[in-house]
C-alpha positions as CSV (number, residue, x, y, z in Angstrom):
1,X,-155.7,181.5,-205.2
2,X,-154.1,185.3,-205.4
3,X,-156.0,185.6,-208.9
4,X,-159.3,184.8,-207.9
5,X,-158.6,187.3,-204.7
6,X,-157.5,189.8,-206.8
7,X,-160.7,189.4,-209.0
8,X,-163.2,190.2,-205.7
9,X,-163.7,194.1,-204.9
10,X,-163.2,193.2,-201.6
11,X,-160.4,193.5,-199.2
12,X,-158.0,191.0,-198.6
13,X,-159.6,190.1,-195.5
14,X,-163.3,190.3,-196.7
15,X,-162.0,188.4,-200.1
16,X,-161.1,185.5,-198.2
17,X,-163.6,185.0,-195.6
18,X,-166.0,185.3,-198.7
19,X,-164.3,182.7,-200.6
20,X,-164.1,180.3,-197.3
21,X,-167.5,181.2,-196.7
22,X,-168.9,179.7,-200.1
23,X,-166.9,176.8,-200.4
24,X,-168.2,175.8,-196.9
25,X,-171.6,176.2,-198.2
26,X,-171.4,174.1,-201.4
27,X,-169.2,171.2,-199.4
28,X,-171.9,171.0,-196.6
29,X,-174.7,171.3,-199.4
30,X,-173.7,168.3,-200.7
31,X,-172.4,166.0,-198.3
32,X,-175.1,167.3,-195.8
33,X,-177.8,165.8,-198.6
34,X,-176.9,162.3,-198.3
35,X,-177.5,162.9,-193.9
36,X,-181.0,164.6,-194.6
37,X,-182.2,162.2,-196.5
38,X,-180.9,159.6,-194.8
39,X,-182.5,161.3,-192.1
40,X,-179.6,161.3,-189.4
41,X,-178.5,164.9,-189.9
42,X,-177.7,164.7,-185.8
43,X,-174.8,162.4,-186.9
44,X,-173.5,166.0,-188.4
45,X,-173.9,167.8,-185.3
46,X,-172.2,165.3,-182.9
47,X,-169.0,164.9,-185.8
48,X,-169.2,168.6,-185.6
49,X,-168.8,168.6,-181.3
50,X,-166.6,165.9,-181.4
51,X,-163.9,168.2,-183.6
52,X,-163.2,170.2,-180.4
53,X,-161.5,167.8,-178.1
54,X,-159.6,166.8,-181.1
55,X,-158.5,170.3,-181.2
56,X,-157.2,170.7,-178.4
57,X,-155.4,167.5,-177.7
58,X,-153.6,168.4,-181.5
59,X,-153.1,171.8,-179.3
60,X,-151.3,169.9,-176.3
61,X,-149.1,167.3,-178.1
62,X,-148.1,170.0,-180.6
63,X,-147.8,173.0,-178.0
64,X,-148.3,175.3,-181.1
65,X,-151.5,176.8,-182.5
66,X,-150.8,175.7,-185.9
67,X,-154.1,175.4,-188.3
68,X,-153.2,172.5,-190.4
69,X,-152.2,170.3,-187.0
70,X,-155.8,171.6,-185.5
71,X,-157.4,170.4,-188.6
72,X,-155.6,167.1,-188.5
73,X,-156.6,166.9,-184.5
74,X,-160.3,167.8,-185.8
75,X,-160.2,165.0,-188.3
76,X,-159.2,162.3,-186.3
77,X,-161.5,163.2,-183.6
78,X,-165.0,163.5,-185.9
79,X,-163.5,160.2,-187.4
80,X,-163.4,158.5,-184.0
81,X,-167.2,159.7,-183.3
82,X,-168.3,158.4,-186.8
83,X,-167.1,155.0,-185.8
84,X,-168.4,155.0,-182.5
85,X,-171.8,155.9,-183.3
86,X,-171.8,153.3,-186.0
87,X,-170.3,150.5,-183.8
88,X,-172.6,152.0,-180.6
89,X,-175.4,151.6,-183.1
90,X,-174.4,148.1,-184.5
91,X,-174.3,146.6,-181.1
92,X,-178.4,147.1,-181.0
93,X,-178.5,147.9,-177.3
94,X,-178.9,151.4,-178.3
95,X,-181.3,153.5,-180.7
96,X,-179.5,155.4,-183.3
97,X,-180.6,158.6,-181.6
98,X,-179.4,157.5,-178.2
99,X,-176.4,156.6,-179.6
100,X,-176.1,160.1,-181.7
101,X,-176.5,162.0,-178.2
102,X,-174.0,159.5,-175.8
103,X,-171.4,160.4,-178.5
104,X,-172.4,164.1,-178.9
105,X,-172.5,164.7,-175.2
106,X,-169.5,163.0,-174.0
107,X,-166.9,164.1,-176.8
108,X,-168.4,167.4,-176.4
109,X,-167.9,167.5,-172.5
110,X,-164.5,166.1,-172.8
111,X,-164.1,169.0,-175.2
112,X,-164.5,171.3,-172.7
113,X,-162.5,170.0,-170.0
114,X,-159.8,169.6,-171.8
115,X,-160.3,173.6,-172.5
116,X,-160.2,174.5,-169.5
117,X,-157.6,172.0,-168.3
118,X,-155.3,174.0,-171.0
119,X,-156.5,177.5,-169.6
120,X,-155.1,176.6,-166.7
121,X,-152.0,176.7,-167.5
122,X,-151.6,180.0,-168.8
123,X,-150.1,179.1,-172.3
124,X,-150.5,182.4,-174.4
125,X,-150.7,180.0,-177.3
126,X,-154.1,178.8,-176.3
127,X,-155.7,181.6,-176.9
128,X,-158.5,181.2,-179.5
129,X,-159.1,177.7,-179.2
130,X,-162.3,178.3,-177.4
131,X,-163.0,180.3,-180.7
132,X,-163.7,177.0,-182.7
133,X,-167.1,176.6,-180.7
134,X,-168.8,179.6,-182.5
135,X,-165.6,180.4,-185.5
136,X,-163.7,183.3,-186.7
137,X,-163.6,183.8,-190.3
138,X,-161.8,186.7,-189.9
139,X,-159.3,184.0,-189.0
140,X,-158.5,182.4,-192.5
141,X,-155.5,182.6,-194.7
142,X,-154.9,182.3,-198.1
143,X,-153.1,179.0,-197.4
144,X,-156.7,177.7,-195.2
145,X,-158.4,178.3,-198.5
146,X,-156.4,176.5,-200.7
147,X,-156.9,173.1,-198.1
148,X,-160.4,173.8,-198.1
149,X,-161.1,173.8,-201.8
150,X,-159.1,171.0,-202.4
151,X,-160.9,168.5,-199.4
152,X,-164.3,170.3,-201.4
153,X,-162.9,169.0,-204.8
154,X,-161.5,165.7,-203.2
155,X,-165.2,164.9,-201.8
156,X,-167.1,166.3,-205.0
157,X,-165.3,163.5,-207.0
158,X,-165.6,161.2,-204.4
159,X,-169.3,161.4,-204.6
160,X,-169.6,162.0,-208.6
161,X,-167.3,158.7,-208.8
162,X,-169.9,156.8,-206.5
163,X,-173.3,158.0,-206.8
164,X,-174.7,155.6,-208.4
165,X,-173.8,152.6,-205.6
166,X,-174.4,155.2,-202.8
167,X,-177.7,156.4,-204.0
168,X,-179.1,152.7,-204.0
169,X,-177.5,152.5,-200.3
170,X,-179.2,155.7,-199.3
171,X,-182.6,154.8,-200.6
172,X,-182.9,151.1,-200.2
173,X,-179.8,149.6,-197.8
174,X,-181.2,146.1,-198.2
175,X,-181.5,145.9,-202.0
176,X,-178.2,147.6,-202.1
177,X,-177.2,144.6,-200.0
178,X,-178.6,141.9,-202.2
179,X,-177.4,142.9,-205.6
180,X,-173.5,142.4,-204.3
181,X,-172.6,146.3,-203.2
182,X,-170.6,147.3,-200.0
183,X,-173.4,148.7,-197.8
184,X,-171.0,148.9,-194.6
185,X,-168.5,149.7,-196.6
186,X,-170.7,152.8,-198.7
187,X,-172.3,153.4,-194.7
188,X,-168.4,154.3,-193.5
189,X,-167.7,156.5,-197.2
190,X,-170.7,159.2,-196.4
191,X,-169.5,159.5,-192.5
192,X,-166.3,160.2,-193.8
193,X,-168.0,162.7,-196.1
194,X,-169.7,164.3,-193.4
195,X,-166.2,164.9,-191.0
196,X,-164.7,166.2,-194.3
197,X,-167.7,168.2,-194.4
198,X,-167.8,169.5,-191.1
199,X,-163.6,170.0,-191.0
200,X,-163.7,172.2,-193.8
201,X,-166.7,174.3,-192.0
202,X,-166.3,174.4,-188.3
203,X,-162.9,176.9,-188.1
204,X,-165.3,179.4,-190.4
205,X,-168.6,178.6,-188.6
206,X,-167.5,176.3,-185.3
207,X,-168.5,173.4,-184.0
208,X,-172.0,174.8,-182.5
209,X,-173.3,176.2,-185.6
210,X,-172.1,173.7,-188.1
211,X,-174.7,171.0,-187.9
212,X,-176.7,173.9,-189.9
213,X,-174.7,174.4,-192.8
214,X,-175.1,170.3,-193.4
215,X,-179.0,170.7,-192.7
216,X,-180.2,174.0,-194.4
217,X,-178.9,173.9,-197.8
218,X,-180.5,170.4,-198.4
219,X,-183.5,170.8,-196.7
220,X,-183.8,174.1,-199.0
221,X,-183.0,172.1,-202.0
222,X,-185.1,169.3,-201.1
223,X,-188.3,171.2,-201.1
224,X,-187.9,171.7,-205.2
225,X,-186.3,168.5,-206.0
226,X,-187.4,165.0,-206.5
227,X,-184.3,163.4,-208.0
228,X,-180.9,162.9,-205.9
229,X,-178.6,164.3,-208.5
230,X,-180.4,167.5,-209.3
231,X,-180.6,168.0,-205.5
232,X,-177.3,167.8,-205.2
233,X,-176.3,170.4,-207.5
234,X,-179.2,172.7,-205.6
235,X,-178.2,172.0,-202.4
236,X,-174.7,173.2,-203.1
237,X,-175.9,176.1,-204.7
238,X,-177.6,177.0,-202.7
239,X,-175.1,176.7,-199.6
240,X,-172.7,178.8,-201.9
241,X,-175.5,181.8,-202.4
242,X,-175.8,181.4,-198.3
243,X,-172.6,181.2,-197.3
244,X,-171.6,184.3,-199.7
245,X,-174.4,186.5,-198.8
246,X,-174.0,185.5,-194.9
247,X,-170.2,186.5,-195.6
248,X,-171.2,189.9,-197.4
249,X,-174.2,190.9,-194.8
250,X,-172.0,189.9,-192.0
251,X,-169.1,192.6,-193.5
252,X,-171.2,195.5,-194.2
253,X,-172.7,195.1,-190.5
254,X,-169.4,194.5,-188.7
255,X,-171.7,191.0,-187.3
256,X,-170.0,187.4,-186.7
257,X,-169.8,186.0,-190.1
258,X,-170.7,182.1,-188.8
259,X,-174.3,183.1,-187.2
260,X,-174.8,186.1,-190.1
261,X,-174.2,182.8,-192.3
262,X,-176.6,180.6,-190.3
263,X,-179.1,183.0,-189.6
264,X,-179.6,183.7,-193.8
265,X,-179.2,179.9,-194.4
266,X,-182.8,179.2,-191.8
267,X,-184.3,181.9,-193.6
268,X,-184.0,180.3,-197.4
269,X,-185.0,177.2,-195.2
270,X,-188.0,179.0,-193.8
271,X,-189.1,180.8,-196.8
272,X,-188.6,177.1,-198.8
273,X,-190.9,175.5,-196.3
274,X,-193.7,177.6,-196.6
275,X,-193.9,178.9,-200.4
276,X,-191.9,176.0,-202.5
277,X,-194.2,174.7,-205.4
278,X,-196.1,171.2,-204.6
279,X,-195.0,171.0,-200.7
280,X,-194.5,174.6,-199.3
281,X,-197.1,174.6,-196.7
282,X,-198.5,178.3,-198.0
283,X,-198.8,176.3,-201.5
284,X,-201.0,172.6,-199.7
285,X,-202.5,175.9,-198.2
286,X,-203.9,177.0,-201.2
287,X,-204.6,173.8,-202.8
288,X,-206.7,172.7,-199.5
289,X,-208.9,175.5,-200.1
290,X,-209.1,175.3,-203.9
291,X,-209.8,171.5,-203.6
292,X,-212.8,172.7,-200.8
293,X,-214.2,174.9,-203.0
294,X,-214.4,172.8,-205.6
295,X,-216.2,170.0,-203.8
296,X,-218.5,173.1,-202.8
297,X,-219.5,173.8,-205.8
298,X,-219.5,170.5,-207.4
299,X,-221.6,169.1,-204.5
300,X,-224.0,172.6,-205.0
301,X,-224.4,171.4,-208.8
302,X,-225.2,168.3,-208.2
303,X,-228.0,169.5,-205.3
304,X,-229.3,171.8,-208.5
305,X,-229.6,168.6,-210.5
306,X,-231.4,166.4,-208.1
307,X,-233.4,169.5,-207.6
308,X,-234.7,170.0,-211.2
309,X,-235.2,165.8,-211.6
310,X,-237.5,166.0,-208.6
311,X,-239.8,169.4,-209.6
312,X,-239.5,172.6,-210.8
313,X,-236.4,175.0,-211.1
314,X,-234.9,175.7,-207.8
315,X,-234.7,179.3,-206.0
316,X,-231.0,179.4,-203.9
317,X,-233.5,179.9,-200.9
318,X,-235.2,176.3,-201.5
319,X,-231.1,175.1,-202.3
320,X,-229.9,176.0,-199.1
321,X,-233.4,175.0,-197.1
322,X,-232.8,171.2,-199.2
323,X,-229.1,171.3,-198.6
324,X,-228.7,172.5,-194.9
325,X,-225.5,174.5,-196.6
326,X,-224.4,177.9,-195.3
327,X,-225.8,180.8,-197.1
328,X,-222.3,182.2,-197.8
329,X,-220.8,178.7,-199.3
330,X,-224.1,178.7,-201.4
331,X,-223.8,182.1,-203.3
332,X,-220.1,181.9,-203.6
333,X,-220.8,178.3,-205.0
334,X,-223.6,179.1,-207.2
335,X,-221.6,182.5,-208.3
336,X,-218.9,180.1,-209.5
337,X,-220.9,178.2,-211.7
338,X,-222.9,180.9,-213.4
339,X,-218.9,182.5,-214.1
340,X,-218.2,179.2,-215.4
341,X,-221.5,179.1,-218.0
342,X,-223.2,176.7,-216.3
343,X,-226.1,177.7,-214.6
344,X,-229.1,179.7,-216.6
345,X,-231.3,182.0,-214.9
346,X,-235.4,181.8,-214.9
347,X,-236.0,185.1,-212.6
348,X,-234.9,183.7,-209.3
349,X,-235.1,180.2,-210.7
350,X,-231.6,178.3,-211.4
351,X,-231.5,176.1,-214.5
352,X,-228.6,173.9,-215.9
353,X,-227.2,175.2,-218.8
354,X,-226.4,172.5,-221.5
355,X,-222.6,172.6,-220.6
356,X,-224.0,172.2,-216.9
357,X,-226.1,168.9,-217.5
358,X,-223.1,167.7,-219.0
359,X,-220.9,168.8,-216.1
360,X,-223.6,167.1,-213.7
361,X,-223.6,164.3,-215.4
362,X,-219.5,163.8,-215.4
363,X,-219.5,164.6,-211.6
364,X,-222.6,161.9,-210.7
365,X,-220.5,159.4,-213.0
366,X,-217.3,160.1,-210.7
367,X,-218.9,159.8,-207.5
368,X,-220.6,156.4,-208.8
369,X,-217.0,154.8,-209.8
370,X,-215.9,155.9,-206.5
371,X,-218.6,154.1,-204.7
372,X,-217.6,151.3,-207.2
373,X,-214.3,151.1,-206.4
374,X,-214.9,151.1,-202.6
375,X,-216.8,148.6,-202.5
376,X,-215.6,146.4,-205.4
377,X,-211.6,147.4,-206.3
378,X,-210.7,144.6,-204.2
379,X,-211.8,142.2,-206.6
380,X,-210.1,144.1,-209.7
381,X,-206.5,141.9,-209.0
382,X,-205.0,144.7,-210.3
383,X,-201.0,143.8,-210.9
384,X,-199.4,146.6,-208.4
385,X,-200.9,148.3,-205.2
386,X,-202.5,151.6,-206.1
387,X,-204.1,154.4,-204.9
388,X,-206.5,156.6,-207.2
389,X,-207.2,159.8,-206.8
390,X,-211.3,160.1,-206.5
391,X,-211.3,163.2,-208.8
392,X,-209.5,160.8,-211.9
393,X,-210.1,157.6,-211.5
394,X,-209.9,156.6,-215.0
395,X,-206.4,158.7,-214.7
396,X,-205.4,156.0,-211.8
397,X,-206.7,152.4,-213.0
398,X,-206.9,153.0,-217.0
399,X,-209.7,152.7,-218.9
400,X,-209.8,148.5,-219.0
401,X,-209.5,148.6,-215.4
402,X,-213.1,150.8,-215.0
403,X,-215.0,148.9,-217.3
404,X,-214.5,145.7,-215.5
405,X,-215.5,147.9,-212.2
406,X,-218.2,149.0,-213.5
407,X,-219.0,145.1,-214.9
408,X,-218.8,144.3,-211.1
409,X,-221.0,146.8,-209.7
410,X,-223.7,146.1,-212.5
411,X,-223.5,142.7,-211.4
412,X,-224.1,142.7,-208.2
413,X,-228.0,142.7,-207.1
414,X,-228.9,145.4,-205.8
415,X,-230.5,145.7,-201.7
């Protein structure tokens, strides 16, 4: 580990908390995934709380401050919670939530006691356990590093050897079940992931703030991915890019490192959320109002064509008068088609251009197979469950599909 020290233009001190600081971020990325998605990410946090009474009883039988013992104390203790919630969970008396916050709560509490129970007895060796609730970086050794990357390498494996098996757990427990795999078994392998996971974090970042190192880089990596390997890799990306600039921002401000870290980790989160491409909220946003417009001036074009079938070429005042639309949504409707080449111009009488009959025309035949469909897709017996999208129904059903729709509706007599 001296080489890749060496290699940073950092301190000794800033070198290390750096390095710690990513590898946290790429172990949580990636074990955190299979919690978000399997949507108990609170089974992180309470692991997380439960590492400090374990702490501190490794503290008491050991009377020495000794990382690695803490670590083994922490271990045992997030193990103990795992199985708890799991059997608590099991037992059906209890929703998995409920169960999530009896464990959280009463490990945590105990936690806390037993701090204070050790403050009282004025041991100068105690002091900076109470330090694993919000982490010191500034903390780590060379040596922590080197047991950190290898429990990151250890789990990395452990997952690349079983993805497969544990993505058909993670997505469908009951077909996982059926086809002869381990569920329990697979159930037990990602809890242990998670105390790994939440071991190799909560020194750096403590128990408080660690439930968002396991959240944030998946949710991040989530909002651009729609296959479990490929989020995987993202997720611990991008935990490594948080954890490393949250280690660099927190130097060069003299600021906690753990809550630096956290705070840039819920910004990436934030800014995910709202701009990623097909779900950021600022992007449905824009497609909302794109998809408004459009049915604005679609439903504009087609008032234009009922309006030239039943007399002469309309003026935008007679438009809006016939339509009951606002005057605004009219012009900004009607401006989009002329742009567009559809609409011709006969003083302040509107016309269809050729390429705007023909654009009439394709948006009357839509709305017809829509009607179709709603009233006679029922009796398509199409092989699967589907739902088309009203703009391409063709796209949805296929061709064969629409012709025997539209068979139907001609059929029928009409009222």
């Amino acid at each position: 580990m001296d080489w890749l020290i060496e290699l940073l233009p950092l301190s000794y001190t800033n070198a290390v908390v750096l390095i710690g600081s990513v590898t946290i971020g790429i172990t949580a990325g990636v074990l955190g995934s299979f919690a978000v998605l399997r949507e108990r990410s609170l089974v992180g946090d309470a692991i997380a709380h439960a590492t400090l009474p374990g702490v501190v009883i490794a503290f008491i039988a050991s009377g020495a401050k000794d990382a690695s013992t803490l670590a083994v104390g922490a271990a045992l203790a997030g193990v103990a919670a795992a199985l708890l919630i799991v059997g608590i969970e099991r037992t059906g008396r209890l929703r998995p939530d409920a169960a999530i916050g009896v464990v959280l709560s009463a490990f945590f509490s105990l936690g806390i006691v037993l701090l204070t129970y050790v403050a009282n007895f004025n041991n100068a060796n105690q002091a900076g356990l109470d330090q694993y609730l919000f982490g010191q970086a500034a903390g780590l050794l060379e040596g922590d590093l080197v047991a950190m990357a290898a429990l990151c390498l250890a789990s990395l494996a452990i997952v690349a050897a079983l993805l497969r098996p544990l993505r058909a757990t993670l997505f469908d427990a009951e077909f996982a079940g059926s086809i002869g795999l381990p569920v329990r078994a697979l159930e037990l392998i990602t809890m242990a992931a998670l105390v790994v996971a939440v071991i190799v974090g909560v020194r750096t970042v403590g128990a408080i703030l660690m439930v968002a190192m396991l959240i944030v880089p998946a949710v991040t990596a989530r909002q651009f991915c729609d296959r479990l390997p490929t989020m995987l890799v993202a997720a611990g990306a991008t935990g490594a890019v948080v954890g490393g600039s949250g280690a660099l921002i927190s130097e060069s401000a003299a600021l906690p490192t753990g809550p630096v870290v956290v705070l840039v980790g819920s910004g990436a989160a934030v800014c995910a959320l709202l701009f990623a491409p097909r779900r950021g909220v600022a992007w449905n946003a824009r497609r909302l109002i794109r998809d408004r417009r459009r049915a604005v001036t679609e439903g504009v074009l087609v008032d234009v064509e009922t309006a030239l079938h039943a007399g002469p070429p309309p003026t935008s005042t007679e438009l809006m008068l016939a339509s009951g639309r606002p005057r605004r949504a009219l012009r900004r409707a009607l401006r989009d088609l002329d742009r567009a080449g559809i609409l011709e111009r006969d003083g302040d009488r509107i016309l269809l251009s050729e390429a705007g009959a023909a654009a009439a025309h394709a948006v009357l035949e839509r709305r017809d197979l829509w009607h179709a469909w709603l009233e006679y897709g029922w009796k398509l017996e199409l092989p699967d469950a589907r739902e088309p999208d009203p703009s391409d129904l063709r796209g949805g059903l296929g061709d064969a599909a629409v012709e025997r729709l539209r068979a139907l509706a001609a059929s029928e007599p009409t009222q």
